[in-house]
N, C-alpha and C positions, 0 to 999 in steps of 0.2 A: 513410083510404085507405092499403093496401100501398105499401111506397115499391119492393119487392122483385115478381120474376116469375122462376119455374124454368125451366130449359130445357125438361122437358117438356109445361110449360103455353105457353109460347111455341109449341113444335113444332104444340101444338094447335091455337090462336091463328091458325096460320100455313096451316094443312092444313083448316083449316073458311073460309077465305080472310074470315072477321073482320075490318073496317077497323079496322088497327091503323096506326098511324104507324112504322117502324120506322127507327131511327139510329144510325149507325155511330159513337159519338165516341172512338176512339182518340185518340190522339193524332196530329200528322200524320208524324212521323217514322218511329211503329211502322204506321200506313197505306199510307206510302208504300213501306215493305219489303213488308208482303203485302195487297195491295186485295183478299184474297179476302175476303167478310163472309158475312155471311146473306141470303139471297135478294135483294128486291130494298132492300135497306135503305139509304139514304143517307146518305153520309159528311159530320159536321157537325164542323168542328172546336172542341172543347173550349175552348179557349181565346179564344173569340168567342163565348159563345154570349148574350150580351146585343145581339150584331148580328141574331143572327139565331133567338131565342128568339119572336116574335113575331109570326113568318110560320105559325108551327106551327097546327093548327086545333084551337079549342075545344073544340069538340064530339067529338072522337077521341081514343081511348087511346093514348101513345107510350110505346114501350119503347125503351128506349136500351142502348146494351153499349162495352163499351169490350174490352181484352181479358183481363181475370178478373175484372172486377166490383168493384174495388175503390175509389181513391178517386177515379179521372177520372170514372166514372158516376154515384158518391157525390155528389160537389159537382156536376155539371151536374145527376142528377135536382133535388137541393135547388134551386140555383137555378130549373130552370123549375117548381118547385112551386108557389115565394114570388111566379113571374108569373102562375099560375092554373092551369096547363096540368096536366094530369093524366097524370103521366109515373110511369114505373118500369124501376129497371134494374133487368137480368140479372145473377142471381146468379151467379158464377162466370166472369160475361164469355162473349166468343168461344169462349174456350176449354172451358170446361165443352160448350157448343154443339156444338162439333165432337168431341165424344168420344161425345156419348149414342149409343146403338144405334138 
């Protein structure tokens, strides 16, 4: 499985209303500077996510983003891989997100 998802295939994702899980894991300090995210995505914090990796549903795709994709969504996709969950961050993060046309 893709560990990876583009902005534009997200956008897709988002716009054919797809049950996708969508997660905000910034960090909470660069969250709490700007809550603005992607639609209705909910903010999970990174640094917990063995609290709360196991609420998540089975059976649905989660993408997660942090804000440029680097290693906050790196190690949380990993982590809920190695629980089962079939997860993929956003390459580029947020910010890639908020730039496409």
């Amino acid at each position: 499985m893709e560990k990876t998802i583009t902005s534009t295939e997200l956008a897709g994702l988002l716009q054919a209303e797809n049950k996708v899980t969508l997660l905000d894991v910034r960090r909470k300090e660069d969250y709490e500077k700007n809550p603005e995210g992607i639609g209705a995505a909910q903010w999970r914090d990174p640094a917990a996510v063995e609290q709360w990796v196991h609420t998540l549903p089975e059976e649905q795709d989660v993408v997660i983003y942090c804000v440029r994709g680097g290693s906050v969504s790196q190690s949380v996709q990993k982590q809920l891989a190695e629980a089962g969950v079939k997860a993929k961050y956003l390459e580029g993060g947020l910010e890639a997100f908020l730039k496409q046309p």
